[in-house]
C-alpha positions in Angstrom: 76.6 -13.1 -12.0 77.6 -11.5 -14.9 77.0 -12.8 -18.3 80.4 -11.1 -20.1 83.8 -12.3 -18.7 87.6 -11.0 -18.5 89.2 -12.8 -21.7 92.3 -13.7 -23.1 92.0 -13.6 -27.0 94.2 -14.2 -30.0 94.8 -12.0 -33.6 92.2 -9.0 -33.6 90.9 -6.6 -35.7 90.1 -3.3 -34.9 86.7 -2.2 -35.0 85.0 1.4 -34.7 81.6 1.7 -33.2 79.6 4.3 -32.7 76.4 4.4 -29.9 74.0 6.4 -28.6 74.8 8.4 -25.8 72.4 6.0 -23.5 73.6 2.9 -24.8 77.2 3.7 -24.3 76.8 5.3 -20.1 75.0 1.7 -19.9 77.6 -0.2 -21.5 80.5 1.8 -19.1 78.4 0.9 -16.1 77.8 -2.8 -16.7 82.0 -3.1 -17.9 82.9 -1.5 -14.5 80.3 -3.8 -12.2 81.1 -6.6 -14.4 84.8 -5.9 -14.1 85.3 -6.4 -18.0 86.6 -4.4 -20.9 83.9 -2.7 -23.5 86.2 -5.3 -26.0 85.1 -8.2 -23.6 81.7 -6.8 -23.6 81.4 -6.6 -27.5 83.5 -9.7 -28.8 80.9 -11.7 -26.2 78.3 -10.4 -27.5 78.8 -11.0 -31.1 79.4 -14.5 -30.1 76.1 -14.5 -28.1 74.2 -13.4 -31.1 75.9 -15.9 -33.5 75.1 -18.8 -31.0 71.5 -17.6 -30.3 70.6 -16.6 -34.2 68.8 -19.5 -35.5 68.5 -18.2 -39.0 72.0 -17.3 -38.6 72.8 -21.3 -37.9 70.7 -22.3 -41.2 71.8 -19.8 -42.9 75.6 -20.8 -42.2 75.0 -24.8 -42.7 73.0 -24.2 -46.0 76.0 -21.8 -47.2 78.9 -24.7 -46.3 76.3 -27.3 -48.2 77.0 -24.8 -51.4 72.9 -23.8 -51.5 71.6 -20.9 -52.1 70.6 -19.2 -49.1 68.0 -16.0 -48.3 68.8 -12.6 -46.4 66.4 -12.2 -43.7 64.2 -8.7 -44.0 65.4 -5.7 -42.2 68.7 -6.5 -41.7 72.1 -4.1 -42.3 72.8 -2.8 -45.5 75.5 -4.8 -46.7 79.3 -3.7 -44.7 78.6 -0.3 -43.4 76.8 -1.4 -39.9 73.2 0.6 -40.7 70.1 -0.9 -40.9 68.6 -1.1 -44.3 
């Protein structure tokens, strides 16, 4: 069974991503056998990440408690998508 579903979804923004060439002919192939859009595909993933992250979670619960919280090393430079 796949793990991405068809979804309804309310406001969006748009997004532009750019993959390598093997990535993407991957991503086409499981959208087609999964019967899902490559927006399905990517909005569920995000979401998979956020729920899976555990540093993510602390880092999130520490920032709503007002502390001071730590970027983890290796991560994307800040708003442009590259690792840095």
């Amino acid at each position: 069974m796949a793990m991405i579903k068809a979804q309804t979804s309310d406001k969006r923004v748009g997004k532009r991503v750019s993959l390598p060439e093997h990535l993407d002919a991957e991503l086409q192939s499981y959208c087609v056998w999964a019967g899902v859009t490559e927006r399905d595909f990517f909005e569920q993933a995000v979401e998979l990440v956020f729920a899976k992250d555990g540093d993510w979670k602390r880092h999130k619960k520490a920032a709503a408690k007002g502390a001071e919280t730590v970027k983890p090393a290796g991560g994307m430079a800040a708003g442009d998508g590259t690792a840095g």
